[in-house]
C-alpha positions as CSV (number, residue, x, y, z in Angstrom):
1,X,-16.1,-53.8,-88.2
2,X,-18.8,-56.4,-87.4
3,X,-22.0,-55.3,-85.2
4,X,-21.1,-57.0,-82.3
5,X,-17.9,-54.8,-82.4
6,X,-19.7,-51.5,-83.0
7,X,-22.6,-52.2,-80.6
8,X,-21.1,-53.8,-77.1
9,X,-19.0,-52.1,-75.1
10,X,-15.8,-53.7,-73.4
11,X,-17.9,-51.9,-70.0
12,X,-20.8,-54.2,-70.7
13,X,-18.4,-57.2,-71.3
14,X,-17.0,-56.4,-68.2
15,X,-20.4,-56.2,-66.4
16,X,-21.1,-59.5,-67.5
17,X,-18.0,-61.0,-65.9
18,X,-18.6,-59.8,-63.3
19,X,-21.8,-60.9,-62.7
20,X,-21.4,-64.9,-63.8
21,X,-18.6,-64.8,-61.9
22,X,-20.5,-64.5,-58.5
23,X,-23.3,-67.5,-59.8
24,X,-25.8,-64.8,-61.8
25,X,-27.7,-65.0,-65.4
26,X,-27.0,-62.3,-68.0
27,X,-29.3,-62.0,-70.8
28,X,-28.0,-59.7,-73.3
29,X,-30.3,-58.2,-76.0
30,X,-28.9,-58.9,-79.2
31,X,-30.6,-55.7,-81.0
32,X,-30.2,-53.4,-78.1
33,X,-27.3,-54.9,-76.2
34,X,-29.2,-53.8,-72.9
35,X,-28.1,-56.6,-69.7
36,X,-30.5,-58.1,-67.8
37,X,-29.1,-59.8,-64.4
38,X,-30.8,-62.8,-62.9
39,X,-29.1,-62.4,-59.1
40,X,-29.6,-65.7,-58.1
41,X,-28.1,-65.0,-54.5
42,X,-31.4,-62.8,-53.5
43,X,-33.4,-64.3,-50.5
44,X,-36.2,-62.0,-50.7
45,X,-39.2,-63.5,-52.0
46,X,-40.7,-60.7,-53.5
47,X,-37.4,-60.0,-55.6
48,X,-37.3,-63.7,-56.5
49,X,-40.7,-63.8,-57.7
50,X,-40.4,-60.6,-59.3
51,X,-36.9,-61.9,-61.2
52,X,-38.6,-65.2,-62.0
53,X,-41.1,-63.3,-63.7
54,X,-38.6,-61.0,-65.9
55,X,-37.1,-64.2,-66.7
56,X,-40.1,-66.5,-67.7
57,X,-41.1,-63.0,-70.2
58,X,-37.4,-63.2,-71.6
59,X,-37.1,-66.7,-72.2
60,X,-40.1,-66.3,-74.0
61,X,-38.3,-64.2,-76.6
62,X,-34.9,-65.9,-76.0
63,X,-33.9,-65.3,-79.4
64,X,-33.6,-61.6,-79.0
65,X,-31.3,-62.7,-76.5
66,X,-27.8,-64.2,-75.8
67,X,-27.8,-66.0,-72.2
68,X,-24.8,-66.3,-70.4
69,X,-24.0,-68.1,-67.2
70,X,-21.1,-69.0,-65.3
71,X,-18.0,-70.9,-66.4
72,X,-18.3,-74.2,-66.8
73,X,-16.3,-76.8,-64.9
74,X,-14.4,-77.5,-68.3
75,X,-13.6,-73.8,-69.1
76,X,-12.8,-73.0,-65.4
77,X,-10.4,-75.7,-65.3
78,X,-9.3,-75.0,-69.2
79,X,-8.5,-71.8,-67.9
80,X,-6.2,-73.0,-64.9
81,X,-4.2,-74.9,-67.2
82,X,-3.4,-72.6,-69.5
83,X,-2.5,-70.4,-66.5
84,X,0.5,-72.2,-65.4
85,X,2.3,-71.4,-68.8
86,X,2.4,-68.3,-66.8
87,X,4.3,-69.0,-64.1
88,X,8.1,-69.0,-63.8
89,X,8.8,-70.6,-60.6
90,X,8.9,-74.4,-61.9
91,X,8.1,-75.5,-58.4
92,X,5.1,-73.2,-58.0
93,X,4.0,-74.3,-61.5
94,X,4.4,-78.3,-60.2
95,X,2.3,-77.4,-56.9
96,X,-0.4,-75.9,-59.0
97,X,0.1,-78.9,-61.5
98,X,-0.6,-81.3,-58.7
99,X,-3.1,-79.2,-56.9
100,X,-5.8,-79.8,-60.7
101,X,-4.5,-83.7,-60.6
102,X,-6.4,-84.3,-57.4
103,X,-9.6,-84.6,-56.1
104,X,-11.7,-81.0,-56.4
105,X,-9.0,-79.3,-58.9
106,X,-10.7,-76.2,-58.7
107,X,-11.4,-76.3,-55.0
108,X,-6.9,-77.0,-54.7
109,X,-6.1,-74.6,-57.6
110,X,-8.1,-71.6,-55.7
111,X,-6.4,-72.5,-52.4
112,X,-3.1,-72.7,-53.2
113,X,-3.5,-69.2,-55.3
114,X,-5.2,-67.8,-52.2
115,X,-2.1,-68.7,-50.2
116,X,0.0,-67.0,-52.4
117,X,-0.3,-63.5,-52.6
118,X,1.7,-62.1,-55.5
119,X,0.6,-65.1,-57.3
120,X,-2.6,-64.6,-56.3
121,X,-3.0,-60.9,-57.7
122,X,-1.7,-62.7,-61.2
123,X,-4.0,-65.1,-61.2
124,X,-7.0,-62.2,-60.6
125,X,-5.4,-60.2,-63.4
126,X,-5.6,-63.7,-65.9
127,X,-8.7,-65.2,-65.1
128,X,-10.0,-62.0,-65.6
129,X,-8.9,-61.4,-68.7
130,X,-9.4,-64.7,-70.2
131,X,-13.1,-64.6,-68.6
132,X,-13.6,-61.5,-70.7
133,X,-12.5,-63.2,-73.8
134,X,-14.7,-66.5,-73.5
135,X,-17.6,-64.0,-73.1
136,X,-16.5,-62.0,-75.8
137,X,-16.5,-65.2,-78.1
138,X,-19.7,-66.2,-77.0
139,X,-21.3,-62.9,-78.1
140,X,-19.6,-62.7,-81.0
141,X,-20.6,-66.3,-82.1
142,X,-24.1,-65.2,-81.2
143,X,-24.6,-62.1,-82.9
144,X,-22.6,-63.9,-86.1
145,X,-25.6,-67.2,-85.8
């Protein structure tokens, strides 16, 4: 069993998920595996300047830490693709095919899920997993560097 395995929890993993999903920074600490959010949604300015500070004192020490933000465009859309080798219905898997070969993929993927509502609980359930693996590979490639 390597550390990363004995020290994070699938919780924490979770957490983190979570949290990049809605546009936030997770700092992990690789020694301690303690979280630290950046909620980059807050309006108050005494919150933001009080987060700012947390991060300026933790990107200071960045190499206690593994930073984490959300999916990129690439992985989002990696992601989608590999999601309709889910799908049974061949003319739901073509509308969803389509929907990434236009203009703002992601934008046409999410609303054609949205509009589906079995598919779109599927969808949840994948991206959810698959989300929790790319994380998990990031922190395992971290605490093996």
């Amino acid at each position: 069993m390597n550390r990363f395995t004995s020290t994070v929890q699938q919780s924490a993993i979770r957490e983190i998920v979570k949290e990049i999903a809605k546009g936030n920074t997770c700092y992990m600490d690789r020694y301690t595996s303690k979280i630290t959010t950046i909620d980059n949604s807050i309006e108050d300015v005494e919150e933001i300047a009080a987060q700012k500070q947390t991060e300026i004192e933790i990107e200071k020490k960045i190499e206690k830490y593994v930073k984490l933000n959300k999916l990129s465009e690439k992985i989002q859309l990696m992601i989608m693709k590999d999601f309709l080798d889910e799908i049974v219905d061949k003319s739901v898997r073509k509308e969803l095919s389509n929907s990434l070969k236009r203009k703002s993929p992601i934008r046409n993927f999410t609303r054609e899920i949205e509009s589906n509502m079995g598919l779109n609980q599927h969808w949840e359930n994948y991206n959810a997993k698959e989300s929790e693996r790319w994380v998990t590979n990031i922190l395992i490639d971290a605490y093996n560097y």
